[in-house]
N, C-alpha and C positions, 0 to 999 in steps of 0.2 A: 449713433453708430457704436459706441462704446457697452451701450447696455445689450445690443445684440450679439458683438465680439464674448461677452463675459457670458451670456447665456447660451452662445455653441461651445464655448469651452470645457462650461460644467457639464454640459448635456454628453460632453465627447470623454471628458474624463468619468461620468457616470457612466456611459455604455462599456469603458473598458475594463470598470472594476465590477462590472456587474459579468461581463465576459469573463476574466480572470477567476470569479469567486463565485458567483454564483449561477454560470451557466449548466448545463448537461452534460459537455464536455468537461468542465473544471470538478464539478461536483464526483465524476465516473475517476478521473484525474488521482485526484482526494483520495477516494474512498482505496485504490487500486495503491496508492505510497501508504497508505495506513497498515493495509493490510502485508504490504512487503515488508513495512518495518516490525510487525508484529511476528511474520515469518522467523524474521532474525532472531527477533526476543525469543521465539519459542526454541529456535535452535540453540540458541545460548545457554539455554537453562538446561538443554539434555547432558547433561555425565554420566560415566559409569563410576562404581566405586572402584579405587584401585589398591591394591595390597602394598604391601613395601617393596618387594623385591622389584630391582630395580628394570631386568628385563620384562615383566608382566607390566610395570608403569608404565611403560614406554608402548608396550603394544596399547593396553587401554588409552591412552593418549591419542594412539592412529584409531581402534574403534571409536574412541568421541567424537574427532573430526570427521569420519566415515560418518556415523550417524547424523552430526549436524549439516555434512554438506546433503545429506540423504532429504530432513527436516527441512531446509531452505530452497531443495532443489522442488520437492513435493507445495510446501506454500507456493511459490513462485508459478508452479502451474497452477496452482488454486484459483491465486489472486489473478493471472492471466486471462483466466475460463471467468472469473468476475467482471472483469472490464467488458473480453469479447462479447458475454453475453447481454451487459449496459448498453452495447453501445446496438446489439442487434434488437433488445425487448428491454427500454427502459422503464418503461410501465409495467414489469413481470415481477414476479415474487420472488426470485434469485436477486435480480438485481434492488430492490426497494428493500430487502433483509439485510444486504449489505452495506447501502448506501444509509441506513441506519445504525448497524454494529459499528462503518467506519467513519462518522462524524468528525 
């Protein structure tokens, strides 16, 4: 009884880490948070240069964040148009391009 008990157990804990990590859904999952957090980094990295005076800082300030919500709003549709189209043609070349660049 005992050897049976341990061998649904494993067999239950393998199907959910294989569920979790390496299904079609987990993998689309993946690839779709890699690419949002790469969104971010790229917003991150956008600045303008700004002069001393103090009033032009301050507006280049509001252009930065203007551009980087511009950056994050643009990936996030990216990455959105990624997943929708994993999950409509996971065997397609959009999605197996991605599901490679976001490992």
């Amino acid at each position: 009884m005992k050897p049976t008990i341990i061998v649904a157990v494993i067999l239950l804990a393998g199907g959910l880490v294989w569920n979790k990590l390496f299904s079609k859904d987990a993998r689309i999952e993946a690839a779709y948070r890699a690419c949002i957090k790469d969104a971010g980094v790229a917003a991150a990295a956008v600045t303008t240069r700004s002069p001393r005076e103090t009033t032009v800082v301050v507006a280049a300030r509001g252009v930065d964040e203007l551009v980087q919500g511009a950056v994050r709003g643009l990936g996030g549709a990216a990455c959105e148009t990624v997943r929708s189209r994993c999950r409509d043609d996971y065997g397609g070349d959009l999605c197996q391009a991605a599901l490679r660049q976001y490992r």
